[in-house]
C-alpha positions as CSV (number, residue, x, y, z in Angstrom):
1,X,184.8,107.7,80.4
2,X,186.0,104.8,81.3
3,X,186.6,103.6,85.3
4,X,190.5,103.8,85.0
5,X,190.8,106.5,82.9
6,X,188.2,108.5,85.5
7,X,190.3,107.0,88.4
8,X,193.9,108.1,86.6
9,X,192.7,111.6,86.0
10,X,192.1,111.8,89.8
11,X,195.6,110.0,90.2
12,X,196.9,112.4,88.3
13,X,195.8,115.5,89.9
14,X,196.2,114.0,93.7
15,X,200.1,112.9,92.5
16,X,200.1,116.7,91.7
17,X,198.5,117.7,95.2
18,X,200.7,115.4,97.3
19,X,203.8,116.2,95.5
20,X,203.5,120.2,96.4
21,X,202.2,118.7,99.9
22,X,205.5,117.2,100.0
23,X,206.5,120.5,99.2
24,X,205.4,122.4,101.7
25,X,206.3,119.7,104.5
26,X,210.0,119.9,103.5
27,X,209.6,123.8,103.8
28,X,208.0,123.6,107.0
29,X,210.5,120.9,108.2
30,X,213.5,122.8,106.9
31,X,212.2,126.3,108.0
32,X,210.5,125.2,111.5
33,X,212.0,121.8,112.5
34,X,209.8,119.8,115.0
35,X,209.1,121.8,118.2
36,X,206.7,123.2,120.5
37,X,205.5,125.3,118.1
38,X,205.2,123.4,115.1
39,X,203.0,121.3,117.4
40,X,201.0,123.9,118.2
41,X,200.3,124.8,114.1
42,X,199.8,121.0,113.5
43,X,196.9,121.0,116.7
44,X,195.2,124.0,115.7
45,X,195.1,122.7,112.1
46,X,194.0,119.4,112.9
47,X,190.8,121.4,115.0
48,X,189.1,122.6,111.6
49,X,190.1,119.3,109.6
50,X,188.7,117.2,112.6
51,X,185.2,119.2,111.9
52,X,185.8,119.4,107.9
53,X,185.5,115.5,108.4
54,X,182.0,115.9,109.5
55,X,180.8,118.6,107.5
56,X,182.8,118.2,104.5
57,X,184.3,114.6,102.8
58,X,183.5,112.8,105.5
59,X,180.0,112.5,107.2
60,X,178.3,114.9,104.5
61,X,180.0,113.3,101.5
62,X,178.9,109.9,102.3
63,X,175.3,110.6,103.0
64,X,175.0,113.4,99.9
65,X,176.7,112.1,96.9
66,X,174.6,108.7,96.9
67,X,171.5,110.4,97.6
68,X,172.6,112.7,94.3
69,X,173.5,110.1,92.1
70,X,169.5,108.2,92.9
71,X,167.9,111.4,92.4
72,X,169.9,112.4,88.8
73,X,168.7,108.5,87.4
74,X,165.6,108.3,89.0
75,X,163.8,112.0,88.6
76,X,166.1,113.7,86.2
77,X,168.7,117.0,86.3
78,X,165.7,119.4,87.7
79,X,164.8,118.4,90.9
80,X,168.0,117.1,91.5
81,X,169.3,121.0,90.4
82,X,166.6,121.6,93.6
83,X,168.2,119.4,95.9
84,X,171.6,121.0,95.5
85,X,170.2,124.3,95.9
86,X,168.4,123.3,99.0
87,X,171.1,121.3,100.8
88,X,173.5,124.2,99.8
89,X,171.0,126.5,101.9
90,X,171.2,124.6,105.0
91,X,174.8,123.9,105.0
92,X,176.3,127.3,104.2
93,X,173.9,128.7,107.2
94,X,174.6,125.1,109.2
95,X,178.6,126.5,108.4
96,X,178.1,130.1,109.3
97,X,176.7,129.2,113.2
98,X,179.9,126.4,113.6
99,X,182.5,128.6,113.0
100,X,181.2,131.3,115.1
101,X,181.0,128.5,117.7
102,X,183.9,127.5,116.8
103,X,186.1,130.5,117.1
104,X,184.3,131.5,120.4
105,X,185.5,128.0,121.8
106,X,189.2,127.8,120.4
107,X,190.8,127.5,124.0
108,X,188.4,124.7,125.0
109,X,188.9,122.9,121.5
110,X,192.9,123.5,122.2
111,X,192.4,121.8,125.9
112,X,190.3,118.9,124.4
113,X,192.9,118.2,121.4
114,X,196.0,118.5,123.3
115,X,196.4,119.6,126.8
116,X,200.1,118.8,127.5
117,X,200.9,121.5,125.5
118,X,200.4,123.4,128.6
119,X,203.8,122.4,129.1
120,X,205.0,125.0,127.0
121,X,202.6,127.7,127.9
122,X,203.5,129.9,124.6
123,X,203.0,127.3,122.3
124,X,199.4,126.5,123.9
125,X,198.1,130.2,123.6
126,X,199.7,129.8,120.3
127,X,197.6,127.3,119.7
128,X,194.7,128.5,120.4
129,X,195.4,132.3,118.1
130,X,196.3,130.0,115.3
131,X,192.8,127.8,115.9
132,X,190.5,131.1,116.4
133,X,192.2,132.3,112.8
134,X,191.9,129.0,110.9
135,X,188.7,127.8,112.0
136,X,186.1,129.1,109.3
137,X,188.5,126.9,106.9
138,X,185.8,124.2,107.0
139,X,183.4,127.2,105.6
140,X,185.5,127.1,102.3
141,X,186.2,123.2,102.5
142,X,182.6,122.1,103.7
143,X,181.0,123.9,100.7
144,X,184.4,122.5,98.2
145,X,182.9,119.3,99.5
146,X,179.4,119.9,98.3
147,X,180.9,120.8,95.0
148,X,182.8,118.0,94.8
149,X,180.0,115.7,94.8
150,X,178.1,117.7,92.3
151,X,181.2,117.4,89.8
152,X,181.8,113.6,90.5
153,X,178.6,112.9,89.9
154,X,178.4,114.6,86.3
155,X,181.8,112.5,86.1
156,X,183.5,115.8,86.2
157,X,186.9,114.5,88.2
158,X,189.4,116.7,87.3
159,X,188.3,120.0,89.1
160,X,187.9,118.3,92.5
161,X,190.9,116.2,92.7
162,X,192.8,119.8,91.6
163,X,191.6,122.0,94.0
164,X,193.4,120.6,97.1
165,X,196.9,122.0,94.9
166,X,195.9,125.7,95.6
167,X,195.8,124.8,99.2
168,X,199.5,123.5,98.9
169,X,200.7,126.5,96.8
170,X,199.6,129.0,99.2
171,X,200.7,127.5,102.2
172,X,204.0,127.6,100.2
173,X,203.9,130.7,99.8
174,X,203.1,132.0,103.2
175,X,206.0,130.3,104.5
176,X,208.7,130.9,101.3
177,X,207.7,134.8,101.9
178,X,205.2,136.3,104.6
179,X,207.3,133.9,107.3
180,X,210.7,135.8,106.5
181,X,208.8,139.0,107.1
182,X,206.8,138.1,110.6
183,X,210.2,137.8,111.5
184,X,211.8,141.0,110.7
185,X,208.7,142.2,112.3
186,X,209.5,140.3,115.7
187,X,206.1,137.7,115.2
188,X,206.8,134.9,115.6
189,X,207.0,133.2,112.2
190,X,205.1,130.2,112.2
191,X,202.0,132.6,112.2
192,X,202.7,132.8,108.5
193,X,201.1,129.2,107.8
194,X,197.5,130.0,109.2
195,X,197.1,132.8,106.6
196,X,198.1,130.5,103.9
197,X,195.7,128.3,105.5
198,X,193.2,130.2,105.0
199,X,194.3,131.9,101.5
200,X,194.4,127.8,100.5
201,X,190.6,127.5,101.1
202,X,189.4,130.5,99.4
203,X,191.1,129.7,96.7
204,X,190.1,125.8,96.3
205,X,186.3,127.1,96.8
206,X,187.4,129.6,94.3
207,X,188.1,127.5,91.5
208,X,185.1,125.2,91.6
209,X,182.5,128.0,90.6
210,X,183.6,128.1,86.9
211,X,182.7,124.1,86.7
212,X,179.7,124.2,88.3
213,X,178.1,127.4,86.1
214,X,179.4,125.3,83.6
215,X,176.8,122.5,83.9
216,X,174.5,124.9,85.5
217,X,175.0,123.5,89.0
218,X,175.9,126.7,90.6
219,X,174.0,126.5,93.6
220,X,171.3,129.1,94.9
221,X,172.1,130.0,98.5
222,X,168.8,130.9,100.5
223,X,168.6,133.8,102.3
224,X,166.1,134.3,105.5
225,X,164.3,132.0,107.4
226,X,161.8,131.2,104.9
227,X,164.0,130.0,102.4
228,X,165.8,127.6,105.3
229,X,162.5,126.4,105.9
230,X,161.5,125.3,102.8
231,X,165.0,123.7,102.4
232,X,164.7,121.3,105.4
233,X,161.5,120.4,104.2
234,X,162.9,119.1,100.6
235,X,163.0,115.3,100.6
236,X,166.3,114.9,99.4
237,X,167.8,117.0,102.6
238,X,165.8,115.2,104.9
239,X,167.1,111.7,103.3
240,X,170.4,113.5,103.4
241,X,170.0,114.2,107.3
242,X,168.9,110.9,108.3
243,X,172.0,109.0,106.0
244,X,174.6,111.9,108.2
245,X,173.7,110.7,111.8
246,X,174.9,107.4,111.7
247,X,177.5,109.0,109.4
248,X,178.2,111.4,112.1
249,X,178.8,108.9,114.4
250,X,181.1,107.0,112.4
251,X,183.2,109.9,111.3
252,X,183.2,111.3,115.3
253,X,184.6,107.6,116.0
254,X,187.5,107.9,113.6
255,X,187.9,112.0,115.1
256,X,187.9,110.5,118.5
257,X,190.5,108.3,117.8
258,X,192.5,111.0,116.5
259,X,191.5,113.4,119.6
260,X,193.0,110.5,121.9
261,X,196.3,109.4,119.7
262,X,196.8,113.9,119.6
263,X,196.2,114.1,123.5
264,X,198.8,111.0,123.9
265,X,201.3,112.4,121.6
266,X,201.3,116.3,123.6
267,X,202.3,114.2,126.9
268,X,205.4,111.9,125.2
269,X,208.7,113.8,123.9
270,X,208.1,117.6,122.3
271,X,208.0,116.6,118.6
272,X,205.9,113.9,118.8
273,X,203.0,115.6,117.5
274,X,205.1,116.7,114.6
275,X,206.7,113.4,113.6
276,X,203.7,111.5,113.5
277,X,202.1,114.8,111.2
278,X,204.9,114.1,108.8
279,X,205.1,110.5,109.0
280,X,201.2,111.1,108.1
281,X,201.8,113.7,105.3
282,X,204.3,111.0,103.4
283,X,201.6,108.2,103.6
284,X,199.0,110.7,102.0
285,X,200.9,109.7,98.9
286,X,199.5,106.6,98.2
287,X,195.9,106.2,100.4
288,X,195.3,109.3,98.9
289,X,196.5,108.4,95.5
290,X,194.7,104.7,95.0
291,X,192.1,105.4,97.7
292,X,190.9,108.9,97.4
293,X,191.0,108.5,93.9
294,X,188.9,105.1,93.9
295,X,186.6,106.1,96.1
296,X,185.8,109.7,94.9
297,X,185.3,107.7,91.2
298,X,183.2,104.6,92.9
299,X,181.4,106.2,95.3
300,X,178.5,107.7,92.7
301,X,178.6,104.8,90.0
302,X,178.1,102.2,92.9
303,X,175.1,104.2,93.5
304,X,174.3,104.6,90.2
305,X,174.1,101.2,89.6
306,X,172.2,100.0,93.1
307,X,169.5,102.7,92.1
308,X,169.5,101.3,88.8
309,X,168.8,97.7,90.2
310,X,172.4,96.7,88.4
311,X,173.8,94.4,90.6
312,X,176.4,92.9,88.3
313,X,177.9,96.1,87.2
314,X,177.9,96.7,91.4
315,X,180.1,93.5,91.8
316,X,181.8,94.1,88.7
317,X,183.2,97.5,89.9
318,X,184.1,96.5,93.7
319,X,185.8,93.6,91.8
320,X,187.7,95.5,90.1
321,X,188.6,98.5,92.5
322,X,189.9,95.7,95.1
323,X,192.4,94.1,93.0
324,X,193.2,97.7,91.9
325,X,193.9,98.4,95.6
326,X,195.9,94.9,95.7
327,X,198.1,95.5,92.9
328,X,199.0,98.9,93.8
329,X,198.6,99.3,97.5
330,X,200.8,95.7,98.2
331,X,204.0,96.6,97.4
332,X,203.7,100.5,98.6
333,X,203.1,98.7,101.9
334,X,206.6,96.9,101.8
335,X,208.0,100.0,100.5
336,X,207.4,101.5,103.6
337,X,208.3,98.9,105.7
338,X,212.2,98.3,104.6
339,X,212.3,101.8,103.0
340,X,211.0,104.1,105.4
341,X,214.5,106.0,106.3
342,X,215.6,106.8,103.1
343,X,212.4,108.2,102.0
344,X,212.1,110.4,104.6
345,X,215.6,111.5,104.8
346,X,215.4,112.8,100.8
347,X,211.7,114.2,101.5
348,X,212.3,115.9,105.2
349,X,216.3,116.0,106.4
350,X,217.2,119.5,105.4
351,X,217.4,122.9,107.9
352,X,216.2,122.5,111.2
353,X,215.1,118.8,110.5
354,X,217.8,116.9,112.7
355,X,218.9,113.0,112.3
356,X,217.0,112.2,115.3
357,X,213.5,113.9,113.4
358,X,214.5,111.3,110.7
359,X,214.7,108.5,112.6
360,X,211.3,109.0,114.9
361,X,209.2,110.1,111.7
362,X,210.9,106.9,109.7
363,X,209.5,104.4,112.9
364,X,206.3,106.4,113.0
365,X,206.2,105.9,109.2
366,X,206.4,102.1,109.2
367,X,203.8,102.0,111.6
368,X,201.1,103.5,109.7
369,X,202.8,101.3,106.5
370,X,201.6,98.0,108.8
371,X,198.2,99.0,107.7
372,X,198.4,100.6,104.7
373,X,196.5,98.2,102.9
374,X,193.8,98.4,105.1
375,X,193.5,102.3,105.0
376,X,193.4,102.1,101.0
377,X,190.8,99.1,100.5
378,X,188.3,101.1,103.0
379,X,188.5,103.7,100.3
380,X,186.8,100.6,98.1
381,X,184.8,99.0,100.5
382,X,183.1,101.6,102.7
383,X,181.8,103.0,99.3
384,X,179.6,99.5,98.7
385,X,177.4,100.4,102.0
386,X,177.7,103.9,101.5
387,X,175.9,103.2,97.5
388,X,173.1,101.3,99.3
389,X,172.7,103.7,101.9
390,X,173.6,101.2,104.6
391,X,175.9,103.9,107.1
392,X,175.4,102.1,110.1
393,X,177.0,98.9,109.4
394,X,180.3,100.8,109.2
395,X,179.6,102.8,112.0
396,X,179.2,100.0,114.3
397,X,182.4,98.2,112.7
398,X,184.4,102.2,113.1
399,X,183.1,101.7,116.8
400,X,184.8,98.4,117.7
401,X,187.7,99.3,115.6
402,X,188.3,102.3,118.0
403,X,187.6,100.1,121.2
404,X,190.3,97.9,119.4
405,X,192.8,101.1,118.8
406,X,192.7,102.1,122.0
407,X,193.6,98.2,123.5
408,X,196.7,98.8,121.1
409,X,197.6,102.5,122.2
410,X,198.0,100.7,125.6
411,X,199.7,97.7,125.0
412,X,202.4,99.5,122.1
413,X,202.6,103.3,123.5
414,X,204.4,102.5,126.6
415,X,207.1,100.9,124.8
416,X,207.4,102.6,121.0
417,X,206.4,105.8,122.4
418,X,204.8,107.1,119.3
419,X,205.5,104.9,116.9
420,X,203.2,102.5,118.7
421,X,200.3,105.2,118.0
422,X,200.9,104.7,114.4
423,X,201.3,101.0,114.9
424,X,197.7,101.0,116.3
425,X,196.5,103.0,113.5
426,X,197.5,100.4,111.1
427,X,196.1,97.5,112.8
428,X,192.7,98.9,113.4
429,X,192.7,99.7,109.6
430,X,193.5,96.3,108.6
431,X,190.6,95.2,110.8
432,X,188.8,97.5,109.8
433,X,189.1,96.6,106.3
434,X,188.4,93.3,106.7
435,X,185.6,93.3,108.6
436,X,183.8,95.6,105.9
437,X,185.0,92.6,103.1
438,X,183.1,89.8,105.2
439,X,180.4,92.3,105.5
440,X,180.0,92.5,101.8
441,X,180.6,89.0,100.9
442,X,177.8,88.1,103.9
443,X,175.4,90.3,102.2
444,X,176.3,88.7,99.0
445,X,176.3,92.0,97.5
446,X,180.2,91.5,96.5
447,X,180.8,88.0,94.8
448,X,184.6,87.9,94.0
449,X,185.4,87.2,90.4
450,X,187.7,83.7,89.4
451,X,191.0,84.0,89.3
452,X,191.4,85.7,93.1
453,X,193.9,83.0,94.2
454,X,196.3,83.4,91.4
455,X,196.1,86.8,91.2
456,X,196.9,86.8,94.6
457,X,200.0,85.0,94.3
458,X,201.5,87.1,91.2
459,X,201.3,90.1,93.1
460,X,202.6,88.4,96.6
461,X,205.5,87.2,94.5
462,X,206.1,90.4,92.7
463,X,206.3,92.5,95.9
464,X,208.7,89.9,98.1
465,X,211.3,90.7,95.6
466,X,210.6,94.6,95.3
467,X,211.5,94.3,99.5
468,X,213.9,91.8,99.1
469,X,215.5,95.1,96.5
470,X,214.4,97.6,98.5
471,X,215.8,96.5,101.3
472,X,219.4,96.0,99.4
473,X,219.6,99.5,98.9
474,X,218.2,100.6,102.0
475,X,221.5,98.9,103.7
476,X,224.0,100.0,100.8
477,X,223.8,103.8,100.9
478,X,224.1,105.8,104.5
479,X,221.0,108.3,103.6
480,X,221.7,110.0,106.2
481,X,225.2,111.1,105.6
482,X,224.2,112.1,102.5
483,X,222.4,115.2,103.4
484,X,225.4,116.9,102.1
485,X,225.3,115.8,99.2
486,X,221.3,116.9,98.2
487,X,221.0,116.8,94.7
488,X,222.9,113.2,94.4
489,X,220.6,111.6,97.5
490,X,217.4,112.8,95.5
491,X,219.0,111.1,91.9
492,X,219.9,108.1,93.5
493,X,216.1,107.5,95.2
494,X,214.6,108.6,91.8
495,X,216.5,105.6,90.2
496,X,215.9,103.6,92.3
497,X,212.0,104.2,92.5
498,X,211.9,103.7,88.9
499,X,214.1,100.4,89.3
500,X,211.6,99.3,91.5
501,X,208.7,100.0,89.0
502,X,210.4,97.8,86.5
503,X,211.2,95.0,88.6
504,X,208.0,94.8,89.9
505,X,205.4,95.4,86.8
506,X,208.4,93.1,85.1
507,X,207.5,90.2,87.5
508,X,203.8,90.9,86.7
509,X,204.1,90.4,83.2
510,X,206.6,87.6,83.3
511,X,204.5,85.8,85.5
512,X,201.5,86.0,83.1
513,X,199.3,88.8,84.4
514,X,197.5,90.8,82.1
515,X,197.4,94.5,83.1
516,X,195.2,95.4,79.8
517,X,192.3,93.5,81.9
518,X,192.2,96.9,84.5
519,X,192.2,99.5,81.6
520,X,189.0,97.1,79.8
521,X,187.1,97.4,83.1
């Protein structure tokens, strides 16, 4: 399979995910607003997703799927079937003691993510119910992850990239229905999205059993103290171990970061919490789409490759995956920076979700869109160490990225409120980004191909008159007057979304860029 057919299959299926994300955003904003409470939901769902980052796609992922992808080319499908049954062991049990902890600390955890919502104390001991429910979710999404990296690595996309739908559906679901009833029942009914929490991750871990039985990857979860014993003792989950604590750290930097931007947030206007949530939920779309999906295809053939001793196929793909990120990434950017209002007026403004929620989600939104390029190339580029099992030169650059973040958060908070926490974001992952480029290139392990420069030019010319467009029609229409009028707000964006496709592949190919060179790679 190809590297762009592998990488639009995972398009595909994360378009699908963030499109019933979308969803279930617009059904929380409509049905819940931005309050107290919703910030209480949105900190005790960010508690489990700040450890699934550790134990799951983040610290785990990137020590585990590279150590995988050596062991299936250099000693073959059996002891590699060992491996998984052995690092499956240890994390399921590694799981089983967290979340205990876990639900035994949920008031601490609360305090540490965001204390000022002691200012409303019935939000905070919401908070905390809704945290002590939801956090064995990184059970089901720790072992999803381990899954994931089995599947990607037998180039078996599809199943991963679907999963994270289920999670969507059923958090639709539990608001659409069990929320109506909490309410006849006098609960409160926000307590309806922590069941389909947790609904969502039994059914993502679920669906990947089928696949894996499939190419007899199931794995074989020890039981007893003898059968953890001889697990840590396996090569390949001691190499795994070593490769997660510098990916620990790295990961912990990036949750710290969020810990600090959260705690900030709970102290500035109630919403704040919430508007930066949705502004993040709507810029899912494309990191997720062009960077989840490049990385989650990259990640095991750069590995592949450097175990393999290929070091032209290495450049070749990290060529190609960065003026991927280029092409695509560039003009979503300046989408977000002229375009931000009406795209979250047709995606948010409806119920409880007020002009005033439009306009301090659309400033948070084109904060994170300063950096969007940034947060998508990472995708790219962190992969390259992560295939030669180099983890600490990205933890050290995630370090004085944060150290950097935080100089921001203190210069921009006090005067863009939270908007300036989303500001910071973007400029840390811009530096972030292109400290990891100068890494490579350093290194020499990443020689650009010719043609950079005019390449570079097509696609900066392309995407100044997308804004110069965008920001036409931005001015013309008053998006927010035409809440009334639902149905003819959400035609008018989806012509002009596909106007702006045309004018901008149009420049492309007037301007003598060949697209057919992405689907040859």
């Amino acid at each position: 399979m190809s590297l762009l057919k592998s990488a639009s299959t995972v398009s595909l299926w994360t378009l699908a995910s963030r499109i019933t994300g979308l969803v279930r955003e617009l059904l929380i904003a409509a049905s819940f607003g931005a309050s107290a409470l919703t910030d209480a939901f949105n900190v005790a769902f960010r508690i489990p997703n700040l450890f699934r980052r550790l134990f799951a796609e983040g610290a785990f992922s990137q020590a585990f799927v590279p150590v995988l992808a050596a062991s299936k080319a250099q000693h073959g499908e059996e002891v590699t079937r060992q491996a998984v049954n052995h690092v499956a062991t240890l994390l399921a049990w590694s799981l089983l003691v967290l979340s205990l902890l876990g639900v035994l600390a949920a008031p601490f955890l609360v305090w540490a993510m965001a204390s000022g919502l002691k200012q409303h104390p019935e939000s905070y001991e919401a908070a905390i119910q809704m945290t002590r429910f939801m956090f064995p979710y990184i059970g089901f999404m720790s072992m999803v992850a381990l899954s994931a990296g089995i599947l990607n690595t037998w180039k078996k996309f599809a199943i991963p990239a679907a999963t994270p739908v289920l999670l969507n559906m059923a958090m639709i679901g539990a608001a659409w229905f069990l929320a109506p009833w909490l309410k006849s029942q006098g609960i409160q009914a926000i307590y309806a999205l922590p069941v389909g929490v947790m609904l969502g991750g039994f059914l993502q871990l679920a669906l990947q059993i089928p696949a894996l039985k499939k190419i007899g990857l199931l794995p074989r979860i020890g039981l007893g103290f003898k059968a953890i014993r001889q697990a840590a003792s396996d090569p390949a989950s001691r190499q795994i171990a070593s490769l997660m604590l510098p990916a620990l750290l790295g990961v912990g930097v990036a949750q710290i970061s969020l810990l600090i931007n959260t705690q900030i947030a709970s102290y500035l206007a109630p919403g704040s919490v919430s508007w930066l949530t949705y502004a993040d939920r709507l810029m899912e779309f494309p990191t997720a789409i062009l960077g989840v999906a490049l990385g989650a295809v990259l990640m095991p053939q750069l590995a592949a490759a450097k175990a393999n001793g290929n070091q032209i196929e290495y450049a070749a793909m990290l060529d190609w995956g960065l003026r991927l990120v280029v092409l695509l990434a560039l003009p979503c950017a300046a989408a977000l920076l002229v375009f931000a209002q009406p795209l979250v007026s047709v995606l948010y403004h409806y119920g409880a979700f007020t002009d005033r929620d439009v306009q301090q989600t659309t400033l948070a939104l084109s904060g994170y869109g300063v950096g969007l390029l940034g947060l998508v190339a990472i995708k790219v580029l962190a992969p390259g160490y992560y295939a030669s099992q180099d983890i600490k030169t990205p933890v050290k650059i995630a370090v004085l990225v944060l150290c950097f973040t935080q100089i921001m958060n203190v210069v921009l908070v006090p005067h863009l409120a939270h908007a300036g926490l989303a500001l910071s974001i973007g400029l840390g992952a811009l530096l972030n980004a292109l400290w990891l480029l100068v890494g490579l290139l350093r290194k020499g392990s990443y020689k650009p191909s010719p043609g950079w420069l005019v390449f570079a030019a097509r696609v900066l010319l392309a995407t100044l008159l997308l804004a110069l467009f965008l920001a036409w029609v931005a001015a013309s229409f008053d998006w927010l007057a035409m809440r009334q009028q639902a149905w003819s707000r959400l035609g008018t964006m989806g012509l002009v979304l596909m106007g702006s496709a045309m004018l901008y592949f149009g420049c492309l190919r007037l301007s003598g860029l060949r697209l057919q060179s992405f689907v040859r790679r």
